[in-house]
C-alpha positions in Angstrom: -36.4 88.8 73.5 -32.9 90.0 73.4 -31.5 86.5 74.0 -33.7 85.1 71.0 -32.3 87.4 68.7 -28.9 86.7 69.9 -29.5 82.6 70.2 -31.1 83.2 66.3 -27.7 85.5 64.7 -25.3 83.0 66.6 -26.9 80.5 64.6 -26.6 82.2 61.1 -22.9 82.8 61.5 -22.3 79.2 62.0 -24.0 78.1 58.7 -22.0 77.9 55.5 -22.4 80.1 52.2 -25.0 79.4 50.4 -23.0 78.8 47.0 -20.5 76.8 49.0 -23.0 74.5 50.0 -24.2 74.2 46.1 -21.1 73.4 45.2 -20.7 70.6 47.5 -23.4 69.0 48.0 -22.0 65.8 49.6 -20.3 67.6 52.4 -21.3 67.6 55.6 -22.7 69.9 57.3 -21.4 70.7 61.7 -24.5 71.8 63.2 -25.0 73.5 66.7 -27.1 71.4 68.7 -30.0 74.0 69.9 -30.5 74.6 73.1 -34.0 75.8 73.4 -36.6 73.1 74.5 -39.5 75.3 72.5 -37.8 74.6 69.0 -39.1 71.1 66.9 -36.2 68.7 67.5 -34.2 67.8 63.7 -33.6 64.4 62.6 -31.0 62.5 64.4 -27.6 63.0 62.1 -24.6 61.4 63.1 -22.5 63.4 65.2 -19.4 65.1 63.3 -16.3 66.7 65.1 -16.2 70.5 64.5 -13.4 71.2 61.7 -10.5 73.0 64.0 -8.2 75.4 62.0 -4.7 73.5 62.8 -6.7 69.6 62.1 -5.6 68.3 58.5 -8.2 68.0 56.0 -9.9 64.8 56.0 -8.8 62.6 52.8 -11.7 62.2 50.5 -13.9 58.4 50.6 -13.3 56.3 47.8 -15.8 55.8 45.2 -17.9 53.0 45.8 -16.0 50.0 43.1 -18.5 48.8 40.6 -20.3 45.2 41.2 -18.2 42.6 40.2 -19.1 40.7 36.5 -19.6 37.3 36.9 -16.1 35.7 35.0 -16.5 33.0 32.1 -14.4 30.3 32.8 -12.0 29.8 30.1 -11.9 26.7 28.6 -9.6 23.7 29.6 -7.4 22.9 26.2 -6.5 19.5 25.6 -2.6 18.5 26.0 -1.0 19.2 22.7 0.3 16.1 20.7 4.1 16.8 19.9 4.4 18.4 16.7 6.1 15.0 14.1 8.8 16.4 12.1 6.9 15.8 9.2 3.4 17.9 8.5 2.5 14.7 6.9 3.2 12.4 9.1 0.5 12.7 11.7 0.6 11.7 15.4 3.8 9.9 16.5 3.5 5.9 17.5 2.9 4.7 20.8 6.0 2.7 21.9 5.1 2.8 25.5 2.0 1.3 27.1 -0.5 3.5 28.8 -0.7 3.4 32.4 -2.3 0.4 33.8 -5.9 0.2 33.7 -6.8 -2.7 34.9 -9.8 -2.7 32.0 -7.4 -2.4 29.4 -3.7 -3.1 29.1 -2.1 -5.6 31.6 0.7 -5.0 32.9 2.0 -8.7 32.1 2.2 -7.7 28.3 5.5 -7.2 26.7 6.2 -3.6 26.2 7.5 -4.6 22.4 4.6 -6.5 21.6 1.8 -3.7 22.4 3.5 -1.3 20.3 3.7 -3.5 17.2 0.1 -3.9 17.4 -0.7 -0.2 17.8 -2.0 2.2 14.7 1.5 3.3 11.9 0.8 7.1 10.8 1.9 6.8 7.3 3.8 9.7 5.9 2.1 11.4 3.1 5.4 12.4 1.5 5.4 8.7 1.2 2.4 7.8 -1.2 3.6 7.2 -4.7 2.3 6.2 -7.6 4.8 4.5 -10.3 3.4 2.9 -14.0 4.0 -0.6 -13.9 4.6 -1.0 -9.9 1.2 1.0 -9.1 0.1 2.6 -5.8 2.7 2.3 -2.7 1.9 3.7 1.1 4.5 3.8 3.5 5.6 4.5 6.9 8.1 7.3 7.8 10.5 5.0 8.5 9.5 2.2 5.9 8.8 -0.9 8.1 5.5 -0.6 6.8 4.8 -0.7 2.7 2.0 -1.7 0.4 1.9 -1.8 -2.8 -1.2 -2.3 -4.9 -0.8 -2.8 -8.9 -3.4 -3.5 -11.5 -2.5 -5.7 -14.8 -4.3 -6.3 -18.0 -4.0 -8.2 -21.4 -6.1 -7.8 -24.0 -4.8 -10.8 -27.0 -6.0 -11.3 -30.6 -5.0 -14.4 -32.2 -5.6 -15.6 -35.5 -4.6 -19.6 -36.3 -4.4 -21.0 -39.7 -4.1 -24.7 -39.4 -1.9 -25.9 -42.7 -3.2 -29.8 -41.8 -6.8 -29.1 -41.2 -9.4 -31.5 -42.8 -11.0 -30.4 -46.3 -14.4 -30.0 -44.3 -12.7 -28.2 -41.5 -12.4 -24.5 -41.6 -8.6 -23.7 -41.0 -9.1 -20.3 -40.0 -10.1 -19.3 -36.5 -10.5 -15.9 -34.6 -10.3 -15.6 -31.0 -10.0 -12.3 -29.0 -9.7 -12.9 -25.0 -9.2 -10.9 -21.8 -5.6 -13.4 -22.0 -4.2 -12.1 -18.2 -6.0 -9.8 -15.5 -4.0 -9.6 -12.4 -4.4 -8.0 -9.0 -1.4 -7.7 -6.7 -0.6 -6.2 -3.5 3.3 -6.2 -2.9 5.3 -4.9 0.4 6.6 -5.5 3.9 5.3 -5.2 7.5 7.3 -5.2 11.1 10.2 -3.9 9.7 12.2 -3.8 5.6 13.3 -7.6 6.2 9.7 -9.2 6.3 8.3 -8.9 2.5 5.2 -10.5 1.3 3.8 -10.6 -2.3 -0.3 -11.6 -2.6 -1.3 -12.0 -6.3 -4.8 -12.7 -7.8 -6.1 -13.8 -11.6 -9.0 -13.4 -12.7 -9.2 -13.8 -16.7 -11.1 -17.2 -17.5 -7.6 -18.6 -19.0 -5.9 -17.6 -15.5 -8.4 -20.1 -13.8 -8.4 -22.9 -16.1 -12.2 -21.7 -16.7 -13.8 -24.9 -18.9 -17.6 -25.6 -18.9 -18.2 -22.8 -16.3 -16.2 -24.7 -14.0 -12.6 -23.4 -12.5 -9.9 -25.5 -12.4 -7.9 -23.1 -9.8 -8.9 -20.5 -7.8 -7.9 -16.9 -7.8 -5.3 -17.0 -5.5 -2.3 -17.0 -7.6 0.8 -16.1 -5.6 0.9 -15.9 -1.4 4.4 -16.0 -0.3 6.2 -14.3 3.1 10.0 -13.4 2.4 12.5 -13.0 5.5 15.8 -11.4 4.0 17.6 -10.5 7.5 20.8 -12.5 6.3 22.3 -11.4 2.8 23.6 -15.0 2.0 20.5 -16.9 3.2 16.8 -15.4 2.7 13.7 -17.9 3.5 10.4 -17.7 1.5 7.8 -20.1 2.1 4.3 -20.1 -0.1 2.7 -20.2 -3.5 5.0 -18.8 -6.3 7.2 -20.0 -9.0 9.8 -22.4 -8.7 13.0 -21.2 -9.1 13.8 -23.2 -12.1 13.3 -21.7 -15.8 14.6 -18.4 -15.9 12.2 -17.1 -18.5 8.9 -18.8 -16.8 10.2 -17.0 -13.9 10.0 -13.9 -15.4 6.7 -11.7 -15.4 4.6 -12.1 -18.3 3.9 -8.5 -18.6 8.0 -8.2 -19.3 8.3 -10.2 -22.4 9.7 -9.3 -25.9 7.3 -11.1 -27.6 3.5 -11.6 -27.2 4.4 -15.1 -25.0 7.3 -17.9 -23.8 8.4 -20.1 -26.0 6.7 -24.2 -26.8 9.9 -25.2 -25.0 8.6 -23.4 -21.7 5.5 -24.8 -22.0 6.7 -28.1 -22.2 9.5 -28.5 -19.6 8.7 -25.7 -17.1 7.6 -25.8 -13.8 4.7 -24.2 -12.9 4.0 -22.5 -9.8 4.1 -25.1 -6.4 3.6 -24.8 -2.3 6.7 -24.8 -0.4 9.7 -23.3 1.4 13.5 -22.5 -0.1 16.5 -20.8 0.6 18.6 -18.5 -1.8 20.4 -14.9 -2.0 20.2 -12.4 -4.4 24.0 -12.0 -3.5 25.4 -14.5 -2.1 28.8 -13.6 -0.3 28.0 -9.8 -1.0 30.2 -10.1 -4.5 27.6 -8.4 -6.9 27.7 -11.8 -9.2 26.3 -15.0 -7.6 22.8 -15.8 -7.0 21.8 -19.4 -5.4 18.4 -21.5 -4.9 17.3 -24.0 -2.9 14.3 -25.4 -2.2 11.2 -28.0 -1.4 8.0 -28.4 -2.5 5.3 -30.0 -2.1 4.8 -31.3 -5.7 1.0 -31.1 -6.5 1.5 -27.5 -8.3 -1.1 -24.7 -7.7 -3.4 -25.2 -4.8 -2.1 -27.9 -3.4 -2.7 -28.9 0.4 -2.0 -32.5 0.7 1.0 -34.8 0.3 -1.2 -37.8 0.0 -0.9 -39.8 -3.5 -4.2 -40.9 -3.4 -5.9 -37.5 -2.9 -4.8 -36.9 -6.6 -1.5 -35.5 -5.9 2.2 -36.6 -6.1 5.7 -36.9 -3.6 7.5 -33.9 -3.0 9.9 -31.8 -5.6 13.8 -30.7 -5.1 15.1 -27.8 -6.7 18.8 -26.2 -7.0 19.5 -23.5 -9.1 22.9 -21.0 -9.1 23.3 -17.9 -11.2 26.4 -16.5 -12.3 26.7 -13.1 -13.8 30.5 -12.2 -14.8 30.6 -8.4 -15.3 28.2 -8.0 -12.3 24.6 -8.1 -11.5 21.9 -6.2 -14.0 18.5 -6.3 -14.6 18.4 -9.9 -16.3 14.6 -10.8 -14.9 13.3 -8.1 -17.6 13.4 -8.6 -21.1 14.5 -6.4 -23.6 17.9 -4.1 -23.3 15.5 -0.3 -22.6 19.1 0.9 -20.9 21.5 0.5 -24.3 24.4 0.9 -21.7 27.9 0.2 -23.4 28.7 -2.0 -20.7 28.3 -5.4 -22.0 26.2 -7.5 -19.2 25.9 -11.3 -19.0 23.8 -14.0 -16.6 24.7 -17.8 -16.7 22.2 -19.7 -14.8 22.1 -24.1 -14.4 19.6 -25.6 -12.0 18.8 -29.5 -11.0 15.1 -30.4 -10.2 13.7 -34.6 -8.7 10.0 -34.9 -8.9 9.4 -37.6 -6.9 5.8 -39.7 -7.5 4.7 -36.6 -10.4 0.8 -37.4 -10.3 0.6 -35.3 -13.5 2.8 -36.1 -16.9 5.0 -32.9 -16.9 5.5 -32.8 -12.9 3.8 -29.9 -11.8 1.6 -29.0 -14.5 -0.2 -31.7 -17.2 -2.9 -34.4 -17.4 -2.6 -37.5 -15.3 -1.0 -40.4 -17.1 -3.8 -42.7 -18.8 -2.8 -45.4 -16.5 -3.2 -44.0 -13.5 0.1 -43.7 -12.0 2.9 -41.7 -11.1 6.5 -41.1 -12.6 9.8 -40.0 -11.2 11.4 -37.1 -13.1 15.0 -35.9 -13.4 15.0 -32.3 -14.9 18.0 -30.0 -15.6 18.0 -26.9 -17.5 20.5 -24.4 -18.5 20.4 -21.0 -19.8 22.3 -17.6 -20.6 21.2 -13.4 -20.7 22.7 -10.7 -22.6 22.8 -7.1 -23.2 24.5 -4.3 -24.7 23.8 -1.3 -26.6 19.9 -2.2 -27.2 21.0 -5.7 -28.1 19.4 -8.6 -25.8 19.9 -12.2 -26.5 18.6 -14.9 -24.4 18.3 -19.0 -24.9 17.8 -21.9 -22.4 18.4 -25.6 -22.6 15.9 -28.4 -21.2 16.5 -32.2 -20.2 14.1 -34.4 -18.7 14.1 -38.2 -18.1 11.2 -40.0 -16.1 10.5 -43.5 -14.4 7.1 -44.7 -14.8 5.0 -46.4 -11.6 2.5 -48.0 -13.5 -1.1 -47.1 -12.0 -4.1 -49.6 -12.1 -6.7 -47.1 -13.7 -9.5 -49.5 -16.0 -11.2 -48.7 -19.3 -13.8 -50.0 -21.0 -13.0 -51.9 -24.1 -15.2 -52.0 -27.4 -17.2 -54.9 -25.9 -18.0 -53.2 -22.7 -15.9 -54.8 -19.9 -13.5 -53.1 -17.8 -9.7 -53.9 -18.5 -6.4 -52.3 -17.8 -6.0 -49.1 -18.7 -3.1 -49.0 -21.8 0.6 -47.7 -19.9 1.5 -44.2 -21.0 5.6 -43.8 -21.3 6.6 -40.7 -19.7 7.4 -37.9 -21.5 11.2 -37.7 -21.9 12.9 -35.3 -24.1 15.4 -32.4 -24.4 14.2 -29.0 -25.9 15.9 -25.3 -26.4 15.0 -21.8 -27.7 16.9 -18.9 -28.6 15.7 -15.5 -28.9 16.8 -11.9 -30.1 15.7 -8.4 -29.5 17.4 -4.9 -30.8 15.5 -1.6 -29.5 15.6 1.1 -32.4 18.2 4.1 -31.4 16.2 7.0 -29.8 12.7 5.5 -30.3 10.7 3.1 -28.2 10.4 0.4 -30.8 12.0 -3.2 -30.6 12.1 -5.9 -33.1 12.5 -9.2 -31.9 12.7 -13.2 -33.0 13.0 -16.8 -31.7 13.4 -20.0 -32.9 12.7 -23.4 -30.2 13.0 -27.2 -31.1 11.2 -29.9 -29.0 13.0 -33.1 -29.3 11.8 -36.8 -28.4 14.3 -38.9 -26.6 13.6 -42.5 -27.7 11.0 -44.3 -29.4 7.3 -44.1 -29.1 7.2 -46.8 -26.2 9.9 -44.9 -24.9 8.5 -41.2 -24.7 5.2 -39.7 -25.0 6.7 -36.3 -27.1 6.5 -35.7 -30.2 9.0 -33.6 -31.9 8.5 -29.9 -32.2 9.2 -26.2 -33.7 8.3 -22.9 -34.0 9.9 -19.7 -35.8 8.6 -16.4 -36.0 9.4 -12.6 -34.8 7.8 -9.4 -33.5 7.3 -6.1 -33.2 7.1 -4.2 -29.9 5.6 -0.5 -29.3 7.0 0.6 -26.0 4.5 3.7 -24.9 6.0 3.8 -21.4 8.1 0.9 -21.6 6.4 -2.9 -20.4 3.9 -1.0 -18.0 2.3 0.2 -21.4 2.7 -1.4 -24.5 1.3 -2.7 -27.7 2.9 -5.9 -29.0 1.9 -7.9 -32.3 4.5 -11.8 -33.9 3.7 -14.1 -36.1 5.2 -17.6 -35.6 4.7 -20.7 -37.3 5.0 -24.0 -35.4 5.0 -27.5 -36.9 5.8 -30.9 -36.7 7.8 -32.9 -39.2 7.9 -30.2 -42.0 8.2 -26.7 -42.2 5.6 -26.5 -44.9 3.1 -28.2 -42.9 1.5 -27.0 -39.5 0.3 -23.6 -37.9 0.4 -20.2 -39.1 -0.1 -17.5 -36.0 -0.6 -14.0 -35.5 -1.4 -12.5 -32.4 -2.0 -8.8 -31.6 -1.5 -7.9 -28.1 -2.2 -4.6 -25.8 -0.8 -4.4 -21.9 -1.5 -1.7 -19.4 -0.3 -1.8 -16.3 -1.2 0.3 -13.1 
């Protein structure tokens, strides 16, 4: 009994206080292991070594780290494309080829060539729009350029024949969409390849008769390589280099049209290739021309006679300007400079085997055959202070090769066609314009002679004139403009003929 009570007090002294044991609840807990075989065995505990009074304090477990979140994988970002220098530029060019895939580039291709052929950012600081010149994209660099312009005439004419018959009605009215053009303008693989594309669409620009075309659309297709100052090629469709006024635009005229004399001894617009320099030997006053064509005028592809079309045409034209180059392709002194300006042009033209009776542009001769034409023409530009003054002279003298074209005669049967003579002559013009000081107004006149050089056998002109003058409202210069002459043009005497007046709008875009 004694020994139970003893065994039973040992026991209490080992246990700990009971507000200790509240306060930590986690800690264990050294219990004597009980010796007495009667007692009801406790559950198996780990064993834990007795706390001594000299051991150190055991260092306190870790709390048990939280489960780990399951990480989103951050997303892959594309390799950045270097930044252009220009916001508006977009993505640089490609001038090196891509690794080889064997699917796509070979290695066998030139490096040069595959980046040519690859996509042009174009720069957005580069997209214009100019009256006149109209809508222009370019590359950074400018070895790409297009530029796309819009131009419209809207003409009223009123004629009143002086010679009509007394059951004729000498007045007549027209009013006609006279040009509509579409061109696109520019260069491509670098500044020194230019090409000009140029389309018509009014009836007159296509000959339109009958509802049948004479011409297509296509007016002007010409590639220009300028890499040598003295010596640029241009091969297409265009005007020959021979009138200086039918080489200027029509929307950049003083008056409402050219002059009789143009239409008479011009030469229209022809296939072929020249030479020339804007300035020639890099003196600021010499321009040259030289060129070959294929003589069969718009649309032409052949150089066969019998396909309806003629030999082959030579052209040489040099300009001279004196107190240095100036804008002498535009009518009309818009500048008024002080500086008096001056451009002397001659040129030299052989048609050989001319299909049509005025070498690139006419009806074919009633006899069916062809002529060989000289031409020469000479002509002179000037400005000052609002003044321009401008005249040309024209020479032509032509060999007939009499055709074997048939005609019926008043009985019926076929005979020989009766021979046309061709049409030799000398014409001129000379014209005036003076822009009002400080107000977009010019006033403007001309006077041009045809002239007949030998008889009626000889020749098949006629002689020739017109007079007349005009008024020009400049609202933003040619680009936009309202025009309005009266001329009259006759024949033998002055008091005989046509009376015209034509009223003229231009907008161009």
């Amino acid at each position: 009994m004694n020994l139970s009570i003893l065994s039973l007090f040992s026991l209490l002294s080992l246990a700990p206080p009971a507000d200790a044991a509240a306060s930590q609840p986690d800690a264990p807990v050294a219990v004597t292991p009980e010796t007495d075989s009667s007692s009801t065995p406790a559950p198996e505990q780990p064993e834990q070594p007795v706390p001594s009074v000299d051991a150190p304090e055991p260092e306190p477990e870790p709390e048990p780290a939280p489960a780990p979140v399951p990480a989103t994988p951050e997303p892959v970002e594309a390799p950045a494309e270097p930044a252009s220098e220009d916001p508006g530029q977009g993505p640089p060019v490609q001038t090196a080829k891509p690794k080889a895939d064997e699917d796509e580039v070979s290695p066998l291709v030139p490096n040069k060539q595959w980046a040519l052929t690859q996509d042009v950012p174009i720069n957005a600081q580069n997209i214009r729009f100019r009256p006149g010149k109209g809508l222009t994209f370019a590359s950074k660099d400018d070895k790409y350029k297009l530029a796309m312009g819009l131009r419209v005439q809207m003409l009223y004419t009123l004629d009143h024949d002086n010679d009509a018959a007394p059951d004729v009605e000498p007045v007549t009215h027209t009013f006609q969409l006279r040009r509509a053009r579409l061109a696109f303008q520019g260069n491509v693989f670098g500044e020194h390849n230019k090409y000009k594309l140029e389309l018509s669409f009014s009836p007159r620009d296509i000959s339109l008769k009958n509802s049948t075309a004479k011409f297509t659309i296509l007016r002007d297709f010409y590639v220009e390589f300028d890499y040598l100052r003295n010596l640029t090629v241009r091969v297409g469709q265009y005007k020959l280099p021979y009138s200086h006024q039918r080489v200027i635009s029509s929307g950049k005229l003083q008056l409402v049209d050219r002059s009789i004399v143009g239409s008479e001894f011009d030469l229209d617009r022809d296939i072929g290739i020249d030479i020339r320099s804007k300035d020639f030997l890099g003196v600021k006053r010499l321009r040259y021309y030289a060129g070959v064509y294929m003589g069969g005028g718009r649309d032409n592809y052949t150089l066969e006679p019998v396909a309806g079309r003629g030999g082959l045409v030579y052209i040489a034209r040099i300009e001279v300007a004196p107190f240095g180059q100036f804008d002498d392709y535009t009518e009309g002194d818009f500048d008024r400079t002080k500086k008096p300006r001056l451009s002397l042009g001659v040129a030299y033209s052989y048609m050989d085997d001319a299909v049509v009776n005025r070498g690139t542009k006419g009806s074919t001769p009633t006899d069916g055959g062809t002529t060989d034409y000289h031409n020469a023409n000479a002509g002179l530009q000037f400005k000052v202070l609002g003044l321009a003054i401008s005249g040309e002279f024209f020479w032509r003298q032509g060999r007939r090769h009499v055709g074997d074209a048939e005609v019926e005669d008043e009985l019926g049967n076929l005979v020989l066609a009766p021979i046309e003579a061709p049409r030799n002559g000398l014409g001129w013009f000379v014209q005036a314009g003076y822009m009002i000081p400080h107000a977009p107004i010019e006033v403007a006149a001309r006077y041009s002679e045809i002239r007949a050089l030998g008889t009626e056998t000889e020749t098949a002109i006629s002689d020739r004139r017109e007079a007349g003058g005009g008024l020009s409202w400049y609202i933003a210069g040619h680009p936009y403009k309202l025009q309005a002459d009266y001329f009259r043009i006759w024949d033998d005497a002055i008091g005989r003929g046509l009376d015209e007046i034509r009223v003229q709008a231009q907008i161009s875009f």
